[in-house]
C-alpha positions in Angstrom: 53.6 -3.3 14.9 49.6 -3.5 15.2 47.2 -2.1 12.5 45.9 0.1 15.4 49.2 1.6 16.2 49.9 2.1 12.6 46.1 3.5 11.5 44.9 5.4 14.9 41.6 6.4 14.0 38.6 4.0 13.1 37.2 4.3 9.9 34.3 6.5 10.3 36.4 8.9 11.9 38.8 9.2 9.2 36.2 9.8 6.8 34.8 12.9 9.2 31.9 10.8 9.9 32.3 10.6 14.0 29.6 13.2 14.9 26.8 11.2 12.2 27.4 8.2 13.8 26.5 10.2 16.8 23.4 11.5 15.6 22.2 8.3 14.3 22.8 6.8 17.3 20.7 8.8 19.6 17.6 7.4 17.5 18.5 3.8 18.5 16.7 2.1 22.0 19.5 1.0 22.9 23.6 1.1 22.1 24.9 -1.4 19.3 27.1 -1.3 15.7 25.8 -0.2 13.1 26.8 -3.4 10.8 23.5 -5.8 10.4 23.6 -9.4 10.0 21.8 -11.1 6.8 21.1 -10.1 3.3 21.3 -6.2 3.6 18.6 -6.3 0.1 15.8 -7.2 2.4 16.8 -5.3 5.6 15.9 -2.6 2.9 13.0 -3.7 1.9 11.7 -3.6 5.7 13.6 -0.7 5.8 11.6 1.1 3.0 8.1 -0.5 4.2 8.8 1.1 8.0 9.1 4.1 5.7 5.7 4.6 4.6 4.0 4.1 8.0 4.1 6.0 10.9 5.3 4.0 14.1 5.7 4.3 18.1 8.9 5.4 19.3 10.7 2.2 20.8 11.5 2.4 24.9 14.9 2.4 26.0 16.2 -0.4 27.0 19.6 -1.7 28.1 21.3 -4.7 26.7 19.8 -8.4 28.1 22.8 -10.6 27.3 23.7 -10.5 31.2 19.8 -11.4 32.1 19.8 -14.0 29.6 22.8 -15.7 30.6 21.7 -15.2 34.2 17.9 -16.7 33.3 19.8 -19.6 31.7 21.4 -20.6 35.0 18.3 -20.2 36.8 19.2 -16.8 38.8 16.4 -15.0 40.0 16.1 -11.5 38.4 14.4 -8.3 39.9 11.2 -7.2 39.0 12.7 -4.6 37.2 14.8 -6.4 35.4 11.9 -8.8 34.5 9.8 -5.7 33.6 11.9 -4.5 31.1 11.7 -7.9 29.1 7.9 -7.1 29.5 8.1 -3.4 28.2 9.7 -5.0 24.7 6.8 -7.6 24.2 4.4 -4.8 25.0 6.3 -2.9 22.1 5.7 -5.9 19.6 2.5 -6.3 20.6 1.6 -2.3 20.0 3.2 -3.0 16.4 1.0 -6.2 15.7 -2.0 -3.7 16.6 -1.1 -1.8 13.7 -1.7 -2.0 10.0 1.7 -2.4 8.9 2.8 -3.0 5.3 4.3 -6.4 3.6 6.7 -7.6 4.5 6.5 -6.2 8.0 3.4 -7.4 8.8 4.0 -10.8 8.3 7.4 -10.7 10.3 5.8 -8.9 13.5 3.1 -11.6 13.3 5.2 -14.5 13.3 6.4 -13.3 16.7 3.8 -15.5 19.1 4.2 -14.8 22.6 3.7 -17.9 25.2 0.4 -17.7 27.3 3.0 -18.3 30.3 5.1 -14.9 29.3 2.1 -13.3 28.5 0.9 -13.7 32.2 3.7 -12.3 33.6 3.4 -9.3 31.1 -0.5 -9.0 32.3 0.9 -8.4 36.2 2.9 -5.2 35.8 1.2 -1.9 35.6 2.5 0.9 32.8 4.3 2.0 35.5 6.7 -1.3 36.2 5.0 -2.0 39.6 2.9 -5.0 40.3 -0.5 -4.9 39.4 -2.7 -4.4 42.7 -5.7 -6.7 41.5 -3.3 -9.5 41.4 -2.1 -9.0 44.9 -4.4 -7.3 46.9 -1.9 -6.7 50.4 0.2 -4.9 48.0 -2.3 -2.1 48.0 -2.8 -2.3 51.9 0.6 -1.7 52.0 0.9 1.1 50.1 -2.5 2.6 51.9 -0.8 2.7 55.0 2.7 3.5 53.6 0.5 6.8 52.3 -1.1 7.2 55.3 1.7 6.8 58.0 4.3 9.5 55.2 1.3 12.0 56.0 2.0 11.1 59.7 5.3 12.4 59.3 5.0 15.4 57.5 2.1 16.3 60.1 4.1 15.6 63.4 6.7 17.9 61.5 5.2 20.5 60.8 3.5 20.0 64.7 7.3 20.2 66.2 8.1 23.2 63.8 5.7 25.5 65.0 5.2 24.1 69.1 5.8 26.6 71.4 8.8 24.3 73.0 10.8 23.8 69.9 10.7 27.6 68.9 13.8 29.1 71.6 16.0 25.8 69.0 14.4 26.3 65.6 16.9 27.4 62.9 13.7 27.6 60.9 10.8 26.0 60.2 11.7 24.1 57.1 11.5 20.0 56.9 15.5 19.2 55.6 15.9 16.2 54.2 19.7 15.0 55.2 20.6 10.8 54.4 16.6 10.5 53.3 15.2 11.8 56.3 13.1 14.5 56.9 14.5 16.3 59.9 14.2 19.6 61.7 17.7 22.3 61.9 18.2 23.3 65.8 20.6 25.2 68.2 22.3 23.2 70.8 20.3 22.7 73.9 17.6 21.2 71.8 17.3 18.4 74.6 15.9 20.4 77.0 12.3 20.4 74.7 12.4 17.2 72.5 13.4 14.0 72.3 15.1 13.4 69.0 18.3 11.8 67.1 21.0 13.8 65.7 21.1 12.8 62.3 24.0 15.2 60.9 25.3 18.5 61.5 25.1 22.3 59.4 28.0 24.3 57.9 26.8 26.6 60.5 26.9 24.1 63.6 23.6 23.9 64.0 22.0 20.0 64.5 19.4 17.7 61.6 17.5 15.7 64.4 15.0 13.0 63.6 12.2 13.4 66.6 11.5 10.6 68.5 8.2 10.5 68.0 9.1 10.5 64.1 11.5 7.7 64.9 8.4 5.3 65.7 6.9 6.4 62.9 10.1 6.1 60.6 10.1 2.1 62.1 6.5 1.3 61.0 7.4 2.9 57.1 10.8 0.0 57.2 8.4 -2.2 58.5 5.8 -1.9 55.8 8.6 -1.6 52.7 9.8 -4.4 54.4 6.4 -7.0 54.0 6.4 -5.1 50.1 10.2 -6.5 49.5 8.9 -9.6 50.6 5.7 -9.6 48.1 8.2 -8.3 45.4 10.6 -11.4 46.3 8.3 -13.9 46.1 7.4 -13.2 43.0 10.0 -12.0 41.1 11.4 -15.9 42.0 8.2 -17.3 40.5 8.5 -15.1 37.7 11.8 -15.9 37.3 11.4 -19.9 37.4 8.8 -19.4 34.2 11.5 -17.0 32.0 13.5 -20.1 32.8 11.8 -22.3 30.8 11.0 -19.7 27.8 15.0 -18.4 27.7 15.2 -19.3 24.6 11.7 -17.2 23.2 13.2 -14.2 25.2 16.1 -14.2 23.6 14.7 -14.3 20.2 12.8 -11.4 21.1 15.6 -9.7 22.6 17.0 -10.1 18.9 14.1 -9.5 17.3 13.7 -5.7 18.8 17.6 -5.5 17.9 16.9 -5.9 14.4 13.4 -3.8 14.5 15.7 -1.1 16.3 18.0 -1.2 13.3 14.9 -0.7 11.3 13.7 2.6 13.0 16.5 4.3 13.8 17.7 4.5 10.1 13.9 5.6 9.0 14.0 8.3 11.9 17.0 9.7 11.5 16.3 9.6 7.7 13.3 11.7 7.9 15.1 14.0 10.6 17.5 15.5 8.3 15.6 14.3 4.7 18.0 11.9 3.9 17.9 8.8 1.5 18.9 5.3 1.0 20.7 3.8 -1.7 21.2 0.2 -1.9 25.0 -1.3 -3.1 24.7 -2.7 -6.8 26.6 -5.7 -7.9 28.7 -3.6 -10.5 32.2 -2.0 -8.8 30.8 1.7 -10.3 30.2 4.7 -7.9 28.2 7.3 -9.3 27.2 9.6 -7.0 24.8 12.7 -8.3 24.2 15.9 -6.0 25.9 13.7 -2.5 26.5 16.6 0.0 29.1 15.0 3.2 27.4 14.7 6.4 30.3 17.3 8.4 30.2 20.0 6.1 27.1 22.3 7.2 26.8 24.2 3.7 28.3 21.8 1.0 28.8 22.5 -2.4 27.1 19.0 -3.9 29.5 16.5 -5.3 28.3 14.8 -8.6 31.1 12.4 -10.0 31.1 9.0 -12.1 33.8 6.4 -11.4 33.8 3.5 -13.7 37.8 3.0 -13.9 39.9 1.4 -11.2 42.2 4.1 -10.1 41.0 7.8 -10.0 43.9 10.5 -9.7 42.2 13.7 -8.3 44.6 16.7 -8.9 44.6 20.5 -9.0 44.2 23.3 -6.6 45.5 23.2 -2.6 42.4 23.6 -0.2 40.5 22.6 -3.2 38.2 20.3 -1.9 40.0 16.8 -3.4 40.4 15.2 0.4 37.2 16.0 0.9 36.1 14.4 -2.5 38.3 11.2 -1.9 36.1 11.4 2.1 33.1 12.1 0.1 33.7 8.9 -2.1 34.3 6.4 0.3 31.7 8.0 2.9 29.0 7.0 0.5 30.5 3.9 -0.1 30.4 2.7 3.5 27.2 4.3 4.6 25.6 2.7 1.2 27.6 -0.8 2.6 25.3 -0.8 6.0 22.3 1.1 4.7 22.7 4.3 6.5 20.9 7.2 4.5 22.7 10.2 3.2 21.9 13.3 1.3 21.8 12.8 -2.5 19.4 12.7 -5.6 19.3 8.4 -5.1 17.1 8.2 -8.2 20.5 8.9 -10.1 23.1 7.7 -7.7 24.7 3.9 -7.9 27.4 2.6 -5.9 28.7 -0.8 -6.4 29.7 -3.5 -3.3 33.4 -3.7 -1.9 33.9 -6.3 0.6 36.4 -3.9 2.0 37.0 0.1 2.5 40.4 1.3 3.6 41.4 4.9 4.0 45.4 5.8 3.7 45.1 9.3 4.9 46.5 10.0 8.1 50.4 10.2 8.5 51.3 7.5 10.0 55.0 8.9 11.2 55.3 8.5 15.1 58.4 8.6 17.5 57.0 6.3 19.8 56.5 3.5 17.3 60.4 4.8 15.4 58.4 4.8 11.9 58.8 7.5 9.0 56.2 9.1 7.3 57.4 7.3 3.9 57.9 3.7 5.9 54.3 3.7 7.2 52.7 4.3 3.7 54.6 1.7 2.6 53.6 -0.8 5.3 50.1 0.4 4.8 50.3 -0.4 1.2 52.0 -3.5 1.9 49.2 -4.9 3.1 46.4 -4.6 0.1 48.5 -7.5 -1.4 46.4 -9.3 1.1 43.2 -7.9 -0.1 40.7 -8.2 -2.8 37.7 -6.4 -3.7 38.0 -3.4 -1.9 38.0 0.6 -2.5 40.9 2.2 -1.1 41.2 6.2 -0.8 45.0 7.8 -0.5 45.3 11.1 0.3 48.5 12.9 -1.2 50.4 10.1 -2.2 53.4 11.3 -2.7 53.7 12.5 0.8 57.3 11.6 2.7 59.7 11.2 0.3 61.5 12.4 -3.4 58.3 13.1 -5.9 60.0 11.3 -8.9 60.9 8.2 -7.3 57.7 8.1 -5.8 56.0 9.0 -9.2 57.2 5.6 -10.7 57.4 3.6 -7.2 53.5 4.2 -7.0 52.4 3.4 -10.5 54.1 0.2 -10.4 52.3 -0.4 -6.9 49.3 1.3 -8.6 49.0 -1.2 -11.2 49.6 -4.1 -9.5 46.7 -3.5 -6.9 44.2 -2.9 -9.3 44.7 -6.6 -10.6 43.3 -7.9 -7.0 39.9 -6.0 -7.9 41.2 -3.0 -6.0 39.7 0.5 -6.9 41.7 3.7 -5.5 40.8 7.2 -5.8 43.9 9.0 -5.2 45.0 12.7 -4.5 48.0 14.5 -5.5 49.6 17.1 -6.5 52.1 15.0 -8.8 51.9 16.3 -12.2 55.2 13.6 -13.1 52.8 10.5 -11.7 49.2 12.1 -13.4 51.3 12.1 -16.6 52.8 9.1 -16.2 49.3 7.5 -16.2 46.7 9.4 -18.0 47.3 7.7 -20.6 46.6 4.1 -19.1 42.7 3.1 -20.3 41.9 2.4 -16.3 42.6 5.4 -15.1 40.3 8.4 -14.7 41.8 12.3 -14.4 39.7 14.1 -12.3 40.6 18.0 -11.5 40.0 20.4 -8.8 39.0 23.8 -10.0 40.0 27.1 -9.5 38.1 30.8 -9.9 40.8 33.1 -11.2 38.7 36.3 -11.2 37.8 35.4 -7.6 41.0 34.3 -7.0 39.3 31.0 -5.1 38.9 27.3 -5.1 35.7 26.8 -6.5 34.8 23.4 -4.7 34.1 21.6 -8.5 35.6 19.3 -10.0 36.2 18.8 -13.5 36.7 14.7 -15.1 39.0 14.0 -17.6 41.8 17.0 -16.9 44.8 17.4 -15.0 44.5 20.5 -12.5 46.9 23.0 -11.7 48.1 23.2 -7.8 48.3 27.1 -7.5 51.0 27.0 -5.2 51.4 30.7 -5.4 48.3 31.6 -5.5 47.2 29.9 -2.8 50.0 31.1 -0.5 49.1 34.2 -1.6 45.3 34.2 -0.7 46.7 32.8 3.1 49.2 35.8 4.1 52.2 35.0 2.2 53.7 38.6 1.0 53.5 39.1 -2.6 57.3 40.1 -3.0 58.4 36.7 -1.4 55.5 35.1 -4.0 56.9 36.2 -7.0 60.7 35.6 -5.8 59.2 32.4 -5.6 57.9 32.3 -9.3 61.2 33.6 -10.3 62.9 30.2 -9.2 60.4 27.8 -10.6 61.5 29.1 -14.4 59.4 30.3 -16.9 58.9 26.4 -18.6 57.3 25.3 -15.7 55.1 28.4 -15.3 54.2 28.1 -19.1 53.3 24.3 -18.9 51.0 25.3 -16.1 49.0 27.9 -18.0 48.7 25.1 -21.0 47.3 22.8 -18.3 44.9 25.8 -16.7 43.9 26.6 -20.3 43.2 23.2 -21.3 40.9 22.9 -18.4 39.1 26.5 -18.7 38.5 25.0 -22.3 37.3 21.9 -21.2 35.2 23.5 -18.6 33.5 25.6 -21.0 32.6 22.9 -23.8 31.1 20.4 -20.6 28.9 23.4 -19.4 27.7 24.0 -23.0 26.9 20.4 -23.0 25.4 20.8 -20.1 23.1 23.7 -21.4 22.4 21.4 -24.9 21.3 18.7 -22.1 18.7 21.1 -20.0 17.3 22.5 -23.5 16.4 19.0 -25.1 15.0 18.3 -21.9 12.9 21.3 -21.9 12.0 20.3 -25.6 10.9 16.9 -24.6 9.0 18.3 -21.7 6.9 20.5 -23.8 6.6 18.1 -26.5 5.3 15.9 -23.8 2.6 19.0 -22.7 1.7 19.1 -26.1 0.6 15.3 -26.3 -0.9 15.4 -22.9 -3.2 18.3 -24.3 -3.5 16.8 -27.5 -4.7 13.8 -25.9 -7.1 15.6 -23.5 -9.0 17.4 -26.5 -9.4 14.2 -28.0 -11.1 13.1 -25.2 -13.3 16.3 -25.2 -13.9 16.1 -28.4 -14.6 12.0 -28.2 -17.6 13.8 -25.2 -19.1 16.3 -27.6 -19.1 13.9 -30.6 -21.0 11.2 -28.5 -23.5 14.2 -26.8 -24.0 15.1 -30.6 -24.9 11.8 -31.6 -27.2 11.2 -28.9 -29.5 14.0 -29.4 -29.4 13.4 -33.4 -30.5 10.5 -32.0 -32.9 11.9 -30.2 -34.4 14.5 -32.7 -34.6 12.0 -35.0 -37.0 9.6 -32.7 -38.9 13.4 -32.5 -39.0 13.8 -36.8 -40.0 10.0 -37.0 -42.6 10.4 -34.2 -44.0 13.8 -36.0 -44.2 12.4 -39.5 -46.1 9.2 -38.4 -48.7 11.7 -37.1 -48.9 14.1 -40.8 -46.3 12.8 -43.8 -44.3 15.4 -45.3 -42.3 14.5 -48.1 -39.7 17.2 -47.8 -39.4 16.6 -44.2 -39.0 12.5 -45.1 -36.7 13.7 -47.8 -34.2 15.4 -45.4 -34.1 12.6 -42.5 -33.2 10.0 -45.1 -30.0 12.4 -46.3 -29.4 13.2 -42.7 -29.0 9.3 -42.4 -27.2 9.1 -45.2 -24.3 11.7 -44.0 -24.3 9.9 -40.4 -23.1 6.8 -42.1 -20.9 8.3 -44.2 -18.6 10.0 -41.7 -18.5 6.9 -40.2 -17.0 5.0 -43.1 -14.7 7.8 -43.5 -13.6 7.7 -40.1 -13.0 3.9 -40.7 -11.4 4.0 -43.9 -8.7 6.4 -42.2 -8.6 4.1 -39.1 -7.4 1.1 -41.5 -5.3 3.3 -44.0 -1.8 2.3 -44.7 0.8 4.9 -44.6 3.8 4.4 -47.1 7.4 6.6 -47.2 6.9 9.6 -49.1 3.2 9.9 -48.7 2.2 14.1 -47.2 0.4 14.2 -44.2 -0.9 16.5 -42.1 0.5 16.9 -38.8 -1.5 18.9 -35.9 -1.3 22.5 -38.2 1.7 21.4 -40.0 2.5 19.6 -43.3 5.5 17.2 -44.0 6.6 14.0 -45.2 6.9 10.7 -43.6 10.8 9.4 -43.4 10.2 6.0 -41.7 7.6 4.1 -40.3 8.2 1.8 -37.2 4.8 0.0 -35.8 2.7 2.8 -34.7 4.9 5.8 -35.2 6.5 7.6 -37.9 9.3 9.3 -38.8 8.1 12.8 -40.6 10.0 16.1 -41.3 8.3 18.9 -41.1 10.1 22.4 -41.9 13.4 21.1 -41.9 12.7 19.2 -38.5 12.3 15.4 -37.8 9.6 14.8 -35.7 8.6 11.1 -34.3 4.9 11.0 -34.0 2.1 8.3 -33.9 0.6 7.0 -36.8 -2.9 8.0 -35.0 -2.6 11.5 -34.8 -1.4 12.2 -38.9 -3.9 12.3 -41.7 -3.5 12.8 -45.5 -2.4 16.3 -46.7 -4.6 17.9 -48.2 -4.2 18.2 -52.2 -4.7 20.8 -55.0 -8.1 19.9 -56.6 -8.3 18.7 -59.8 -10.7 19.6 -62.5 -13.1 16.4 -62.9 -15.6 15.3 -65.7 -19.2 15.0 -64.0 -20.3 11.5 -64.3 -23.5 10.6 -65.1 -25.2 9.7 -61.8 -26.0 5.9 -61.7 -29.4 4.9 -60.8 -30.6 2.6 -58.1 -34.3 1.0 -58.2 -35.4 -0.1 -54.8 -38.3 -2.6 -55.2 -40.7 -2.9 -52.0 -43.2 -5.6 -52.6 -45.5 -7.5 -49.9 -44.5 -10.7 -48.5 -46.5 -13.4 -46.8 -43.5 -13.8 -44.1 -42.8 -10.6 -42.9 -44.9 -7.3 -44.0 -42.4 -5.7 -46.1 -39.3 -7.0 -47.8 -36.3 -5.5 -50.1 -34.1 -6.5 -52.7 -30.4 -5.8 -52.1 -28.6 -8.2 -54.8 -26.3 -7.1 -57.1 -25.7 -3.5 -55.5 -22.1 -2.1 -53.8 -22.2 -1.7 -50.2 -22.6 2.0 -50.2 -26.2 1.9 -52.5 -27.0 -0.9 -50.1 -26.6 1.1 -46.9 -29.1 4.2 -49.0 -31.5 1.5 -49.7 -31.6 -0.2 -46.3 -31.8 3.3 -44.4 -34.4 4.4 -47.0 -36.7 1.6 -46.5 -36.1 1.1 -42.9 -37.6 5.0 -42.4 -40.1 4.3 -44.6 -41.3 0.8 -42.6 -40.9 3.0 -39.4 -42.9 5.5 -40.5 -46.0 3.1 -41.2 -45.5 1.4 -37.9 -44.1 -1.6 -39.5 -42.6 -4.1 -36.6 -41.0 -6.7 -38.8 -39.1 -6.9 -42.0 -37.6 -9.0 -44.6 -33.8 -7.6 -46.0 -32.9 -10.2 -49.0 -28.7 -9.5 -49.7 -28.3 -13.0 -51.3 -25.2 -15.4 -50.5 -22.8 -14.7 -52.9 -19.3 -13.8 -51.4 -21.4 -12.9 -48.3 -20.2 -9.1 -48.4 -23.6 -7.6 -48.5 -24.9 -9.9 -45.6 -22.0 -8.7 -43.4 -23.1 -4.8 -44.8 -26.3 -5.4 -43.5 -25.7 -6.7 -40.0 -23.6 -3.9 -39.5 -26.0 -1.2 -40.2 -29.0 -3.2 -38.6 -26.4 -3.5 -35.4 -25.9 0.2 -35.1 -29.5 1.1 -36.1 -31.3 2.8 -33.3 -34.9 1.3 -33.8 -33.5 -1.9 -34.6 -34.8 -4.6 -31.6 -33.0 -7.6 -33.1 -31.9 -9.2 -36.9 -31.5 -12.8 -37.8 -30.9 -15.0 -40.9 -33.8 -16.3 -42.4 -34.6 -20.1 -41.4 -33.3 -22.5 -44.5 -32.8 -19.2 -46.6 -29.4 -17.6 -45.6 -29.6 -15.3 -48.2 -32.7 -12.7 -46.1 -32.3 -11.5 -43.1 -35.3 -10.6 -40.9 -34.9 -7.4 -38.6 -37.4 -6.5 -35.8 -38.2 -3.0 -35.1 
């Protein structure tokens, strides 16, 4: 017995996928499979490049193995047949006239068209004919082909409305009868014309073709006749140069097969807002909001198989064959990159060299095979196969539930050791027990609505699922009284372990959907938390603005002070620009000293308006707690808590002498040895205003060598000074530095 006989349907059609196919098909140019040849990863990538552009619809066009093979014995084709090779280089050449994106535009490139071809191309107008400017008695002909139809009309309408035609005239109408325009008559029409009878009315009346039409009729077959010629001649010159480029055209022709491939899938993709998803190289299928194609308002199917056999149990008219159709649907139209409706950011489905579908019943008279016999032929022949997904719809179908139970197991078992992953419905509670507890295999159960009484479409992993026999013969006309008859048979035992098994899934139910809740609110949590930086970060910014517009006009006003005092000195006013100085450079330091601090477990900080404690410290990010909640922040956004003051004895202020003396090298020089960076910085800014404020352009700063700390103090203020030109080391005395102002 064939496969056919046994199977019937094709593939797609089992899986309720014949009226997609459908649809897709109407966006390719021209009728093919939907299988592409070569490494499907970068058909996607050209795939997902044709994506982003926006492209010209392909032309129609019918298959050109037959003109091929033809061209290849050196037939002479038509011009239309020829034409239509020239319509799908015009096509490339529109889409080499585009800016399309890597890798696309590199491929349409490569495709160079012979200057011979390209000839041939240039003769034909838009329209398919031959261009006139090439053969200039082509227009003649069609000048007087115009000229002599405009004859005929003319003489017609003459006839029509003569005097000795209108005792015969039907009516005046022109009737067109075998492609000629004729005139309807009574008999005795020979009597006033001479004329052919070219057919006859339901009526009896005559369709004659005048004789003076006639003439007129012979000079139009005469004209066609010198244009068949013309058309003859060269479509056998064209013909004779295809010859020699068969093998370019049919490169082309499979060329636009595989750009056809392209397009369709993006077009029909944006058509109904589907997606792609590429196969993996794992043998997982997690598919996350996938709605079937045939069902027009779906409830969305989100499901992770990881395991190799999947037993899908629970309620009748549930939705589980339409899960197992959902399953392998995806798989095959991820397998040959058709796009489907899903969230594909979330969706994987691994690669199976094979998909098979056991879920028609194979029983047939004809063929003298049992329901039972042809599932087990069917199954009979995955001992031949490897790698594959393979979806059975009620299994036990055909024959006594507890041998079938164990029979499949075994089989079930077996298979799965030749890489075979099977999703499975049934309604087998004997076989689902029989393997739940098996590490491969994954429960999956179809739930039920008691309040409404319902299937509710979902689907619930990890649980068996009750069938609702009863309930569902209820719900489709089944009389109550017969219903509980019914309950009264299958024994209270039975009925009990059933309400276990529907508890233990309402339980289960609930704890997932309060998982599901815990999910959405630490999302939500991270979300805002994210806000929060995202602000955080843009006040810093602001604030980084405002600091740097302050800073430019203290710069500013103090150019104004310095200018002011050089015109009357004020010792108050000199008094407060030097402490002004002095608090610029301190904030500075401070903002530095915290920049470099090192943070330590246990130390407070101060987080945004919050206090706490750092727990850990990893890089550039701590661990803190702060009211009872752990918190991971970066280290660049916490600063040191603030602390209870303590009482302090008032030290003695130290002095510092700053010495100013003349120098023959520069005009004014100062003594920085033996002071700590801080008193240096006062001393320097002190005597810098002052040598600004006498228009001093040059002076002398001696810090000493020592363990060159000073030195390094000093070109770091001069560098940042505003009124500082330039600075350099004293020549052979490395201990001054000499700053220009």
């Amino acid at each position: 017995m064939s496969r056919e006989e046994v199977e019937g349907r094709s593939l797609p059609e089992k899986l309720d996928l014949g009226e997609y196919l459908r649809h897709f098909s109407s966006f390719l140019a021209r009728p093919k499979p939907v299988a592409m040849e070569g490494d499907i990863h970068q058909h996607h990538r050209f795939v997902k490049a044709l994506g982003t552009v926006e492209f010209p619809e392909p032309p129609e066009l019918p298959p050109m193995e037959d003109r091929l093979a033809r061209l290849g014995k050196q037939a002479t084709l038509s011009l239309d047949e020829i034409f239509d090779f020239v319509r799908m280089l015009r096509y490339f050449n529109r889409l080499r006239a585009r800016s399309l994106p890597e890798p696309l535009g590199s491929w349409i490139a490569q495709i160079e068209v012979p200057d011979e071809v390209g000839e041939i191309a240039a003769a034909f107008t838009d329209e398919g004919e031959l261009s006139t400017e090439r053969e200039p008695e082509l227009y003649e002909i069609a000048e007087a082909l115009r000229r002599n139809r405009l004859s005929i009309r003319d003489t017609l309408r003459q006839l029509a409305h003569s005097s000795r035609l209108q005792d015969y005239l039907v009516d005046t109408q022109i009737h067109l009868i075998n492609g000629e325009e004729t005139l309807l008559v009574r008999g005795g029409f020979s009597a006033a014309v001479k004329a052919t009878v070219v057919g006859r009315s339901a009526g009896g009346f005559f369709y004659i073709l005048p004789e003076r039409i006639r003439e007129l009729k012979d000079r139009e077959s005469e004209l066609l006749s010198r244009r068949e010629e013309i058309h003859w001649r060269y479509a056998r010159e064209f013909s004779a140069v295809l010859h020699r480029w068969e093998r370019f055209l049919a490169y082309l022709d499979r060329q636009f097969d595989r750009f056809d491939h392209y397009q369709a899938r993006v077009r029909f993709a944006r058509s109904r807002d589907y997606e792609f998803v590429l196969p993996g190289k794992g043998r997982e299928v997690i598919l996350r909001d996938f709605a079937h194609p045939a069902i027009e308002n779906p409830v969305p199917v989100s499901i992770e198989i990881s395991k190799p056999i999947v037993l899908v149990t629970g309620v009748n008219a549930g939705g589980k064959t339409m899960l197992l159709k959902s399953i392998l649907s995806a798989v095959w139209m991820s397998k040959y990159l058709l796009p489907f409706r899903c969230k594909a950011s979330e969706t994987r489905i691994g690669h199976y060299r094979r998909i098979e579908a056991i879920i028609d019943d194979p029983q047939s008279v004809r063929n003298d095979i049992s329901t039972f016999a042809g599932r087990m032929l069917e199954f009979s022949r995955l001992f031949r196969e490897r790698d594959a997904i393979v979806g059975v719809d009620e299994i036990e179908l055909g024959t006594d539930a507890d041998e079938a139970a164990s029979l499949f197991r075994v089989l079930l078992d077996e298979l799965k050791k030749r890489e075979i992953t099977f999703v499975v419905t049934t309604h087998h509670k004997r076989l689902a027990s029989l393997m739940a507890g098996e590490e491969d295999v994954e429960l999956v159960a179809a739930l039920y609505d008691e309040e409404r009484r319902r299937p509710t479409y979902t689907f619930l992993e990890g649980s068996i699922g009750k069938s609702y026999a009863f309930e569902t013969a209820e719900r489709y006309g089944i009389p109550r009284s017969i219903v509980e008859k019914a309950r009264e048979y299958f024994g209270e035992d039975k009925e009990r372990l059933n309400e276990l098994i529907e508890h233990s899934t309402r339980l289960e139910a609930e704890m997932r959907r309060k998982i599901a809740e815990l999910e959405r609110s630490t999302d939500e949590l991270r979300r805002r938390e994210e806000r929060l930086r995202e602000t955080e970060e843009k006040m810093r910014e602001e604030q980084r603005k405002v600091l740097a517009t302050l800073e430019n006009r203290y710069n500013a006003a103090t150019k104004r002070a310095l200018a002011a005092l050089k015109k009357a000195e004020n010792a108050e006013a000199r008094q407060l620009l030097n402490e002004a100085h002095r608090h610029k450079s301190r904030a500075k330091l401070r903002q530095k000293e915290e920049a470099k601090r090192e943070w330590k477990v246990g130390d407070r900080v101060k987080y945004r308006s919050h206090s706490g404690e750092i727990l850990s410290l990893k890089e550039k990010e701590a661990m803190i707690s702060v009211d009872g909640m752990k918190m991971r922040v970066p280290l660049s956004e916490i600063a040191p808590a603030p602390l209870t003051p303590k009482a302090k004895r008032p030290k003695a202020p130290k002095s510092t002498s700053v010495k100013v003396e003349k120098s023959d090298r520069a005009s004014l020089h100062i003594k920085l040895l033996g002071m700590r960076a801080e008193e240096a910085e006062e001393a320097l800014d002190a005597f810098l205003s002052n040598a600004l404020l006498h228009g001093i352009g040059e002076v002398e700063i001696i810090h000493g060598t020592g363990t060159g700390v000073l030195a390094r103090v000093v070109a770091e203020y001069l560098r940042r000074h505003p009124r500082v030109k330039k600075f350099y080391r004293m020549p052979g005395n490395m201990g001054a530095t000499i700053a220009e102002l």
